[in-house]
C-alpha positions as CSV (number, residue, x, y, z in Angstrom):
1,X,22.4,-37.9,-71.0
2,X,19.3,-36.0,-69.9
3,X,18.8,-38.9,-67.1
4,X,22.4,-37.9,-65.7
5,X,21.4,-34.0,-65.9
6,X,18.0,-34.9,-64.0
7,X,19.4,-36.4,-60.9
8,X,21.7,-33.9,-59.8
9,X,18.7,-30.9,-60.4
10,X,16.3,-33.6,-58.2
11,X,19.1,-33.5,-55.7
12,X,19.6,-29.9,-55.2
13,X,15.8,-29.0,-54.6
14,X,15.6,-31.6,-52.3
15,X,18.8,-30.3,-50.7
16,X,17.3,-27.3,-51.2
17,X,13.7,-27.6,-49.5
18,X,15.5,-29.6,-46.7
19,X,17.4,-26.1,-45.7
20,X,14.1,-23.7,-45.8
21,X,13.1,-23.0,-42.4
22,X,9.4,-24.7,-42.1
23,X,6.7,-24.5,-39.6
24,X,6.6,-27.1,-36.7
25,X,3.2,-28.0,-35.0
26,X,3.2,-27.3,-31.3
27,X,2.4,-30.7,-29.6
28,X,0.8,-28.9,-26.9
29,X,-2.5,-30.5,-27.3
30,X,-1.9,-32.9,-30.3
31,X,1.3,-34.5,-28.6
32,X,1.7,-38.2,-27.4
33,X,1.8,-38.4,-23.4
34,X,2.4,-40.2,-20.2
35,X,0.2,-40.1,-17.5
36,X,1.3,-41.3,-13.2
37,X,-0.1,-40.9,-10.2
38,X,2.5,-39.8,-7.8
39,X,0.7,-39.8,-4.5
40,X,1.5,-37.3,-2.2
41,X,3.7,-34.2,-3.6
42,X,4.4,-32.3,-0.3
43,X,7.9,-33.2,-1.1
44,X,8.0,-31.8,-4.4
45,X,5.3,-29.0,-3.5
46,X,4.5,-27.0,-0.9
47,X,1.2,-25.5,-0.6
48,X,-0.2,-23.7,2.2
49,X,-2.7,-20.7,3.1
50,X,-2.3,-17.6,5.0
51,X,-4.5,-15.0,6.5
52,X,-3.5,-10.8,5.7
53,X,-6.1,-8.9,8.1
54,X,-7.1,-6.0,6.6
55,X,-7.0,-2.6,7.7
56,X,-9.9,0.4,7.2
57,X,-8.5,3.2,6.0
58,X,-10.1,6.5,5.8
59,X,-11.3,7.5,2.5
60,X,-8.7,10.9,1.3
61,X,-10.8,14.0,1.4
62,X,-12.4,16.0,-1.3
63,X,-10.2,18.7,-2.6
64,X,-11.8,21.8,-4.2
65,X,-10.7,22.2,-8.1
66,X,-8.4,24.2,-9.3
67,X,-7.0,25.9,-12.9
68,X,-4.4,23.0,-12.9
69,X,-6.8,20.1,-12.8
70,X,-8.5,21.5,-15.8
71,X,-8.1,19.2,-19.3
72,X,-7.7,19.6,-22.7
73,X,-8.1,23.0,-24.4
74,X,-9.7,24.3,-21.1
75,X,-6.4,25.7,-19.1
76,X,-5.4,27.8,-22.3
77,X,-8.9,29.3,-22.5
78,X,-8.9,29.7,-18.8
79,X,-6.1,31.2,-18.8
80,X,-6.6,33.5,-22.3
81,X,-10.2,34.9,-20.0
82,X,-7.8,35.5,-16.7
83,X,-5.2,37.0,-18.4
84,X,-7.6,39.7,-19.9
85,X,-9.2,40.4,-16.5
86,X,-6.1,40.8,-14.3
87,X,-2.9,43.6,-14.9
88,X,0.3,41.9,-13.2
89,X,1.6,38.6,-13.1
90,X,1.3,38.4,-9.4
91,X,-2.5,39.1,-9.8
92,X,-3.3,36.2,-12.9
93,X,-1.1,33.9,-10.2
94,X,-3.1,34.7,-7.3
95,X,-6.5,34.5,-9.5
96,X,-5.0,30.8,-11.2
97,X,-5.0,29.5,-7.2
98,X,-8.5,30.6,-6.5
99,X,-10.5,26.9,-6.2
100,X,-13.5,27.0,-9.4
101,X,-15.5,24.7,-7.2
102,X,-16.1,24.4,-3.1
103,X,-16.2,21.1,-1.5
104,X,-19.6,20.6,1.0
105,X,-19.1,19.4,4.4
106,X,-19.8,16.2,4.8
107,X,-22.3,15.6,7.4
108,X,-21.4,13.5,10.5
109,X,-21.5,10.1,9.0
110,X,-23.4,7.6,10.9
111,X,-21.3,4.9,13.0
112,X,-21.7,1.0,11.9
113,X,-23.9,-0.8,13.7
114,X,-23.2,-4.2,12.1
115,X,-19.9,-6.1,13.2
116,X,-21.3,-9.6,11.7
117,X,-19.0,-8.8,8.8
118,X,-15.4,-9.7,8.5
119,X,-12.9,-8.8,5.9
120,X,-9.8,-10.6,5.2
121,X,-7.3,-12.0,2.5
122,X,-6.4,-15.3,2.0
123,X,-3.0,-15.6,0.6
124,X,-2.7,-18.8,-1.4
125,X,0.9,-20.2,-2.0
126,X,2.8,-22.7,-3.6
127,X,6.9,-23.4,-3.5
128,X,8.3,-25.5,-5.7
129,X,10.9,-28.6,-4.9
130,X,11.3,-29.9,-8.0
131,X,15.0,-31.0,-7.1
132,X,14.0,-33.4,-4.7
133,X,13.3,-36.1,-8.2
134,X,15.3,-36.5,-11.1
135,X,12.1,-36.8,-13.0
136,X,11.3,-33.4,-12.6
137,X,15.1,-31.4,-13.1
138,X,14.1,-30.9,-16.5
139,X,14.1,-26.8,-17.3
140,X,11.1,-27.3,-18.7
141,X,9.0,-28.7,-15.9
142,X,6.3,-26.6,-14.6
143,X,3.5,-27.4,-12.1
144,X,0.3,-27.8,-15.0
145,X,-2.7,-28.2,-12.6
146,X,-3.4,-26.9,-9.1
147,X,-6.6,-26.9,-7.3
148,X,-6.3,-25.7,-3.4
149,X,-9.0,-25.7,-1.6
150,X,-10.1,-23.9,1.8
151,X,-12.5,-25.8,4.4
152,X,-14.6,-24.0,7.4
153,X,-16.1,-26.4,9.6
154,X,-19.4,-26.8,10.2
155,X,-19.6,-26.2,13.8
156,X,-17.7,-22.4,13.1
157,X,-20.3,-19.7,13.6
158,X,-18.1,-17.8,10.3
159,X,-18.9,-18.6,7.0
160,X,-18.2,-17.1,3.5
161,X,-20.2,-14.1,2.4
162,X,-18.9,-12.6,-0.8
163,X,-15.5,-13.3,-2.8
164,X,-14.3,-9.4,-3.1
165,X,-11.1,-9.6,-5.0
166,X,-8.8,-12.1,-6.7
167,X,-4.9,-10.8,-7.6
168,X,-1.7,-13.0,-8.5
169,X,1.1,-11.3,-11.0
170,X,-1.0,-11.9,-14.1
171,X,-4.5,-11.0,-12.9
172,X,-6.1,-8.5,-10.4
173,X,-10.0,-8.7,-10.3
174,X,-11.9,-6.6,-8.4
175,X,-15.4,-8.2,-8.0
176,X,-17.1,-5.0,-6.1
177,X,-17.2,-4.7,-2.1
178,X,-19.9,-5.6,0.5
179,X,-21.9,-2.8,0.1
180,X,-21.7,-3.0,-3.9
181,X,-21.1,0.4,-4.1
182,X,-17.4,2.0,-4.1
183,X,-14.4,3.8,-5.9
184,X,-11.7,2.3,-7.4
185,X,-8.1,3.1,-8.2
186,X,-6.4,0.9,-10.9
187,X,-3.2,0.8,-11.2
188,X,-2.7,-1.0,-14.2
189,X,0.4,-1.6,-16.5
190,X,-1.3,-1.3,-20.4
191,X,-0.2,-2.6,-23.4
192,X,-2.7,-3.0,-26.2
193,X,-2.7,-4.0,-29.6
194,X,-6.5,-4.0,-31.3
195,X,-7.3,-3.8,-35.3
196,X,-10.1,-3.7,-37.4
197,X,-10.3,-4.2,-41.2
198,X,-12.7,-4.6,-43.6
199,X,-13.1,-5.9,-47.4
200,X,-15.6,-4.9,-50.1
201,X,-16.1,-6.7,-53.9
202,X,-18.5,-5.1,-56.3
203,X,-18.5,-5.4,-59.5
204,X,-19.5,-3.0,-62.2
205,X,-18.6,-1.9,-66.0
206,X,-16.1,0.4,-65.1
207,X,-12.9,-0.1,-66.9
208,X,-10.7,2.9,-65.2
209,X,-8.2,2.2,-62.7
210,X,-7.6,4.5,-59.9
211,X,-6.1,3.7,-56.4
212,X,-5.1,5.9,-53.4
213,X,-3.3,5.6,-50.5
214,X,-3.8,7.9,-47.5
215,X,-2.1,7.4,-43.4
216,X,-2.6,9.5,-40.9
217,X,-1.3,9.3,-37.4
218,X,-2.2,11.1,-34.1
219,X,-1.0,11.4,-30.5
220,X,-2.6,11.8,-27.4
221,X,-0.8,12.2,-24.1
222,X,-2.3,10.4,-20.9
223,X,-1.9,11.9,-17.3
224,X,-2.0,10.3,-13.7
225,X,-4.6,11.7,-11.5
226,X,-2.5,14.9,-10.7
227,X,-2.7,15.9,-14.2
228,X,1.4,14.9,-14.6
229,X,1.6,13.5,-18.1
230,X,3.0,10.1,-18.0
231,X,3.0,8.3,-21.6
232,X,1.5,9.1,-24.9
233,X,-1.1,6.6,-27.0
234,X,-0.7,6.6,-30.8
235,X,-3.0,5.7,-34.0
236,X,-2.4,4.8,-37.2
237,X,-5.0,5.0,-39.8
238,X,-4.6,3.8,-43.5
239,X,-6.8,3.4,-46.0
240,X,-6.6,1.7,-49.5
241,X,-9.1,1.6,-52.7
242,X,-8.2,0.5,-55.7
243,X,-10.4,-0.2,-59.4
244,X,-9.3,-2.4,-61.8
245,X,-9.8,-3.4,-66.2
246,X,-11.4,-6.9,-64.1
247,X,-14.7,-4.5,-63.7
248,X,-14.5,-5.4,-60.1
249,X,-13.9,-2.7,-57.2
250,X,-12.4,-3.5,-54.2
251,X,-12.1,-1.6,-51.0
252,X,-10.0,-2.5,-48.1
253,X,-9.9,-0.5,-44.8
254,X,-7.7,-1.2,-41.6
255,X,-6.9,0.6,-38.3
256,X,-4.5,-0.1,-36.1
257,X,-4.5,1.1,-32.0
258,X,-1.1,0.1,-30.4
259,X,0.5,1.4,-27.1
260,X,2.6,0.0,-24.3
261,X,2.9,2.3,-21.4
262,X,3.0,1.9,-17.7
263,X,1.1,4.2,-16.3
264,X,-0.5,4.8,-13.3
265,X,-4.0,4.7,-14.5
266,X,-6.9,6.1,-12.1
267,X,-10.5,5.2,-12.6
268,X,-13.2,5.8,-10.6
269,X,-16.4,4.3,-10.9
270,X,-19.3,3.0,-8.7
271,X,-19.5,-0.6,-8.8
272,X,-23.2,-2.3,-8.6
273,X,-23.4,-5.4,-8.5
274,X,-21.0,-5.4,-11.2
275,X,-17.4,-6.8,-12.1
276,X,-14.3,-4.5,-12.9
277,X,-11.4,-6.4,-14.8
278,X,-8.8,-4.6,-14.3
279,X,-5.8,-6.1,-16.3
280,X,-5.8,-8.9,-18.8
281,X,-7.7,-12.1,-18.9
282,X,-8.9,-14.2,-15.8
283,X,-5.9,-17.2,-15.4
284,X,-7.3,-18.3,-12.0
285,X,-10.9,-20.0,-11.9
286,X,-12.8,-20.5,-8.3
287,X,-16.1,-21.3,-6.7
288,X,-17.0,-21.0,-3.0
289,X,-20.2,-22.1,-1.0
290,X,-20.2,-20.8,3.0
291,X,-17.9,-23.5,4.2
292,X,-15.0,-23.8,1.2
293,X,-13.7,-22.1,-1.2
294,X,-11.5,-23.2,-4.1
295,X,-8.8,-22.0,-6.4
296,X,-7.8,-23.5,-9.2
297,X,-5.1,-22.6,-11.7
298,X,-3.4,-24.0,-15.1
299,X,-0.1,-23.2,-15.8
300,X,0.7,-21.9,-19.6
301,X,2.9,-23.0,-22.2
302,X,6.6,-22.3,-21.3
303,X,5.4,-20.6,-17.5
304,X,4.8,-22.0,-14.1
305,X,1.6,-21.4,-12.4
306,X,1.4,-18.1,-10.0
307,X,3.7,-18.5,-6.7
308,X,1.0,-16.6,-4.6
309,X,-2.8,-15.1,-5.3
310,X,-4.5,-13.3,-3.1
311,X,-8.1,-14.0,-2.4
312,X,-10.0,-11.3,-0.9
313,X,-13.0,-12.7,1.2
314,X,-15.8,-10.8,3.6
315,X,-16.6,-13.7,6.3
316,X,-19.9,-12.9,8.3
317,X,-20.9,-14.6,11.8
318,X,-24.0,-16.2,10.4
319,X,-24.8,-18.5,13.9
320,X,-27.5,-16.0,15.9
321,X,-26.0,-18.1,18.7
322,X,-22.6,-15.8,18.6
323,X,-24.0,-12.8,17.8
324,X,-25.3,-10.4,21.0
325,X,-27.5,-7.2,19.9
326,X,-27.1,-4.1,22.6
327,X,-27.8,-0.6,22.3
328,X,-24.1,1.0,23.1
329,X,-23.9,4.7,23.8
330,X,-21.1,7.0,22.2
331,X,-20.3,10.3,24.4
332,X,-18.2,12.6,22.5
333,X,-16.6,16.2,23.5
334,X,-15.9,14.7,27.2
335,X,-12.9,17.5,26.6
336,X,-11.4,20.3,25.8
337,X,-8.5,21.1,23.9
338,X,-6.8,21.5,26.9
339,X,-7.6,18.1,27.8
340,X,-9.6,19.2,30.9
341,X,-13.0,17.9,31.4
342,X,-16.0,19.5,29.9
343,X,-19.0,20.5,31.8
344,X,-21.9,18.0,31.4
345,X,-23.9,20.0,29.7
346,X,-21.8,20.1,26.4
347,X,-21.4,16.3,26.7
348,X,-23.0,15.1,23.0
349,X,-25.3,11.4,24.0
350,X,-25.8,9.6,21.0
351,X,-26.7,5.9,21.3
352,X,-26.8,2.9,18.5
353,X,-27.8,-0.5,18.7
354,X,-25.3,-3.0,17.3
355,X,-25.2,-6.5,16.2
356,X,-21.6,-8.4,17.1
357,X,-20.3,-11.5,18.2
358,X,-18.7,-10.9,22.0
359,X,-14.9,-11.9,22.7
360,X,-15.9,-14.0,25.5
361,X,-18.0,-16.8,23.9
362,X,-16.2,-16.3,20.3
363,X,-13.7,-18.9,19.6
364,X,-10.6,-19.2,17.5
365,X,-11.6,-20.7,14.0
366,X,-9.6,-23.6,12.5
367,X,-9.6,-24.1,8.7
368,X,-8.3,-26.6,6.8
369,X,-6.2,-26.6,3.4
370,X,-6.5,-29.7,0.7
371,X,-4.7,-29.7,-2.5
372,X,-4.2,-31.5,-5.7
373,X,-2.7,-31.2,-9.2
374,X,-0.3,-32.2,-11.8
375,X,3.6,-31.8,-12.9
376,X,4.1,-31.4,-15.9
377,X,7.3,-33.4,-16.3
378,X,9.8,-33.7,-19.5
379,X,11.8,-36.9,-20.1
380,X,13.8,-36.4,-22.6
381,X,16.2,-39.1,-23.8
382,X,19.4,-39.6,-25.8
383,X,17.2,-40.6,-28.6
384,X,15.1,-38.1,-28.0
385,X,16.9,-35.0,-26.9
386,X,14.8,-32.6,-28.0
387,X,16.6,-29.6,-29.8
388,X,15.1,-26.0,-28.3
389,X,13.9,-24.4,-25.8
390,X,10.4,-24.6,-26.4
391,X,7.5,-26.6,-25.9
392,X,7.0,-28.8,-28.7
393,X,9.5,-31.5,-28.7
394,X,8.9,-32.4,-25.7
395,X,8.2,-35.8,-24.8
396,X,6.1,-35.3,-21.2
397,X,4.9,-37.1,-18.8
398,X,2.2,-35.9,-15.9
399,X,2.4,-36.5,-12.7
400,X,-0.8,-36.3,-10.5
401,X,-0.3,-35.0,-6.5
402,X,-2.4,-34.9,-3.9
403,X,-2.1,-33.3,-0.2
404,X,-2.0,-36.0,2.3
405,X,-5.1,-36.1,3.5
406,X,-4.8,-38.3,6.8
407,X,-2.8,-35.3,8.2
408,X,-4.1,-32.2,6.6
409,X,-3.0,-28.7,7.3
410,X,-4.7,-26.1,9.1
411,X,-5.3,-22.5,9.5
412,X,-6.2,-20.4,12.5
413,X,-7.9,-17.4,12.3
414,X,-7.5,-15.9,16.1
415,X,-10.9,-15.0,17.3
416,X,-9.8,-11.4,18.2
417,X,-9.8,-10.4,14.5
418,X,-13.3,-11.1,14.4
419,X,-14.4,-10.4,17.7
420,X,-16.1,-7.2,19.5
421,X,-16.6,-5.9,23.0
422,X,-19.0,-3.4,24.9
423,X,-17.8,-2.4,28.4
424,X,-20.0,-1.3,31.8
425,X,-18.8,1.0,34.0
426,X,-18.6,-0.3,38.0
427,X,-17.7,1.3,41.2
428,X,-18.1,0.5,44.9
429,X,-19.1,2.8,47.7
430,X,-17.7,2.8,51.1
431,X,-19.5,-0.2,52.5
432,X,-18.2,-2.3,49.4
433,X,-21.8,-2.3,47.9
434,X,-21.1,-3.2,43.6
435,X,-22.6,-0.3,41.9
436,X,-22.8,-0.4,38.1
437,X,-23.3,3.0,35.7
438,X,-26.9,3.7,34.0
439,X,-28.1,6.8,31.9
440,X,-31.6,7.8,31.2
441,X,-32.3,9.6,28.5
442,X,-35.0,9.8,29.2
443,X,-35.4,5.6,29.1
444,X,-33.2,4.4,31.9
445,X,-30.8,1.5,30.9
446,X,-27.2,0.4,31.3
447,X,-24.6,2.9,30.0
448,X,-22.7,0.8,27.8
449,X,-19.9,1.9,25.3
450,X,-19.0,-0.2,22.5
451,X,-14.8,-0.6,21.8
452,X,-14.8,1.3,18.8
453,X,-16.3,4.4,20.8
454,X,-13.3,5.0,22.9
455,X,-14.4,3.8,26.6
456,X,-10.9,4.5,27.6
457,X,-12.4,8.4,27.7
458,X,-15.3,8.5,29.2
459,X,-13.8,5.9,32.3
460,X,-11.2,9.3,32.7
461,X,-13.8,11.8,32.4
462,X,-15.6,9.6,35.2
463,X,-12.4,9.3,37.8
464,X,-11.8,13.0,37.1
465,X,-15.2,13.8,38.2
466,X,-15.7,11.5,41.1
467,X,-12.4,12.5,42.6
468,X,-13.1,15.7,42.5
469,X,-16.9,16.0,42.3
470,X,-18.5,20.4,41.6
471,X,-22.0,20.9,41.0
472,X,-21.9,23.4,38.5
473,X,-20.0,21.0,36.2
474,X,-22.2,17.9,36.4
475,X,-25.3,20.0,35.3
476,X,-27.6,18.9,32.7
477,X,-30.8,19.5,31.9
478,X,-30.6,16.4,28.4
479,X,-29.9,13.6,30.6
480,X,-29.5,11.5,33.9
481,X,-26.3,9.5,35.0
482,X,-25.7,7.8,38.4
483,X,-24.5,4.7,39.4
484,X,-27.1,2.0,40.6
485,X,-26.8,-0.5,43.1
486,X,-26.7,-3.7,41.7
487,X,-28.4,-5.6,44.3
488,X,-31.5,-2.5,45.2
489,X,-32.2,-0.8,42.4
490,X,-33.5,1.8,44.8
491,X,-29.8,3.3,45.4
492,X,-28.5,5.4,43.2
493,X,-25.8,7.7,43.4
494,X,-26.4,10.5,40.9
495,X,-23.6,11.8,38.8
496,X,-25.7,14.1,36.4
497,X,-28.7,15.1,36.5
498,X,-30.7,18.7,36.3
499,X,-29.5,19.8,39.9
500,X,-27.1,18.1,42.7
501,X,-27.4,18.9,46.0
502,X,-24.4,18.8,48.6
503,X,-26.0,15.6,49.8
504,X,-25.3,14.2,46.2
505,X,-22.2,15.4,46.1
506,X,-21.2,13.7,49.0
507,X,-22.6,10.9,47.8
508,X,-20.5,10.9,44.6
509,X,-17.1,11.3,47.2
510,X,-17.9,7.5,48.4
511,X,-17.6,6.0,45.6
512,X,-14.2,4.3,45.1
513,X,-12.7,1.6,42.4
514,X,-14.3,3.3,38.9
515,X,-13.2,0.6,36.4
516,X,-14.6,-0.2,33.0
517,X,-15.2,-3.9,32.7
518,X,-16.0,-6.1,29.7
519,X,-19.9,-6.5,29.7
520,X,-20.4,-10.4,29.2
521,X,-23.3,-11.8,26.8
């Protein structure tokens, strides 16, 4: 009788313990697998590298302070003092505008002299044709492994300096700049979740028991850079101690941080020789030496590796071969505001000597792209079918792809993004004799004028003057300019100097054809 009772009890707990939900072991790493080598994937991936030039844009200037970028308790107390010092509300408004600090005038920053350096991003892609297999229309395919790599030849006067920044939609890594020193803006989306606890055991002869339970919270708000307030962060405190009749006392403290925001979160900070992480943890790995650089990324458990990331790269001419050094003049205030020219004398001579690799022996540089990786493909079965969504069920198999490498791809990076030029200035007289422009200062030497300074100016200033040629305008006492003969040294036509005579000026009326030309290494 008591067998009979027994089976049906034994059946319902095990009908019972068969319908709890139960914890299922991700096969992720502990999974059986299949591994193939698939050969060349450019059907079923497409990866390729792009170049983004970038631009240099002016640093925003320095505003003076005000009462509204004040923080915390400040504005009320600033205000409370104001307040108490002024009689009308037009007054306190007028006095709340007033800067609290000034802003000092930069000095005239010095121009660059070295053009060896060369910024640029590298955009690395990948696009996905999965649907040209049935072994890979699984939804839960993804592209595991991929390694792309980047390849500067060896006979290409660039080669890789620094590795400046790495983004894709998880990651964006700022690694510092050239100069290792610089402000940065993050603009990062937060969400954060940190604790910390802690457990103590004594025990004692005390027999009381006595507990207590206390939680506190708090609020801070968190503004942009314009002092707009644009989320809040909270904490949560508790803390629990409790005595017992075991003679034992235990204590037991926690705090919890938590917050998701997006906010547009400005830092500044001076980077040297440091790394700034600016959101989450680092998916992408690479290395680089001068001549390749390589990307490698892993994809993550129910997500497909990054479409694109961005590789920030400065690229310096390091063959002395391509790189010319001249001293280039700069002339500034050539004229007014009313655009007419000025007199020589308030002409302002500054001269540099530069170090950059000339358009006309510079050549285009051809890179070349290699990849290889792994698909992550699912084969599921009728036996096998698996029954969710996720991971774990799974029964995988990897497929290993490589770029064909007896027809690799390329990427050009036009020499005239890397490129500089310095120009002369020519002219002819009336028996076609080639005359070319010099300045002494007091050292006599060919005017040159780098492209950055504008020679497009000074060539207009020149025609404006030659056509039209008045002593009291080409007077300076700083400086000599005239145009030398190229074949006897011993002819010059003087443009400016201390004092022209009508002779001079005269002179200055043959000359015909001013042109700036490219000055060639």
């Amino acid at each position: 009788m008591k067998k009979s009772y027994f089976i049906p009890v034994l059946a319902g707990c095990v009908l019972l313990y068969a319908s709890c939900a139960k914890p299922v072991i991700t096969n992720l790493e502990k999974g059986t697998y299949t591994y193939k080598n698939a050969g060349v994937g450019d059907s079923y991936l497409d990866v390729s590298v792009g170049i983004i030039p970038m631009e240099n844009k002016a640093a925003d200037p320095e505003k003076p302070k005000t009462f509204f970028d004040l923080r915390d308790s400040l504005p009320h107390l600033y205000l409370k003092l104001m307040a108490a010092k002024t009689t009308t509300a037009d007054e306190l408004i007028a006095t709340l505008n007033k800067p609290l600090s000034t802003v000092e005038k930069p000095s005239d920053a010095k121009k660059p002299s070295d053009y060896t350096f060369y910024k640029v991003t590298f955009s690395f892609a990948n696009l996905k044709k999965y649907y040209n297999s049935e072994n890979y229309m699984h939804p839960n395919t993804r592209l595991e492994f991929l390694t792309t790599k980047l390849k500067i030849p060896d006979n290409s006067p660039v080669t890789i300096y620094t590795i400046d920044k790495l983004q894709n939609e998880f990651d964006d890594i700022d690694f510092g700049s050239l100069s290792r020193d610089q402000t940065v803006s993050l603009n990062a989306k937060l969400a954060v979740d940190g604790s910390l606890g802690s457990s103590y055991e004594n025990t004692n002869g005390n027999s009381s028991t006595n507990s207590s339970d206390n939680e506190a919270t708090k609020g801070k708000s968190v503004y942009d850079a314009d002092g707009k307030v644009i989320g809040t962060v909270s904490k949560t405190g508790k803390f629990i101690s409790t005595t017992g009749n075991n003679n034992s006392s235990t204590t037991n403290a926690s705090a919890k941080a938590d917050a998701s925001l997006e906010a547009n979160y400005a830092n500044t900070t001076a980077i040297k020789e440091a790394v700034a992480v600016k959101l989450k943890r680092l998916k992408t790995g690479f290395n680089f030496s001068d001549r390749s650089l390589v990307v490698a990324q892993r994809g993550r458990p129910s997500g497909d590796i990054s479409d694109n990331i961005y590789v920030t790269t400065t690229l310096k001419i390091s063959n002395s071969s391509n790189v010319a050094s001249w001293n280039v003049y700069s002339i500034d205030k050539l004229f007014d505001d009313s655009n007419k020219p000025n007199n020589a004398s308030k002409l302002l001579v500054t001269s540099r000597n530069v170090n950059f690799c000339p358009c006309n022996i510079a050549t285009d540089i051809d890179l070349t792209t290699s990849y290889e990786g792994a698909i992550r493909a699912v084969n599921n079965s009728v036996a096998h079918p698996g029954t969710n969504a996720l991971e774990y069920d799974d029964k995988v198999t990897y497929y290993k792809i490589q770029s064909d490498t007896a027809a690799p791809k390329t990427l050009k990076i036009p020499k005239e993004l890397y490129c500089k030029k310095a120009y002369k200035f020519t002219a002819k007289d009336a028996s076609n004799n080639s005359y070319v422009l010099f300045i002494a200062s007091p050292v006599p030497e060919e005017l040159d004028v780098f492209v950055d300074d504008n020679p497009k100016l000074l060539l207009q200033w020149l025609l404006e003057n030659v056509s039209n040629p008045q002593a009291a305008k080409l007077i300076s006492p700083k400086f000599r300019i005239y145009f030398q003969d190229l074949h006897n040294p011993e002819n010059k036509i003087f443009l400016v100097k201390d004092a022209l005579s009508p002779a001079e000026i005269n002179a200055i009326k043959t000359l015909a054809g001013v042109k700036a030309e490219e000055r060639p290494i």
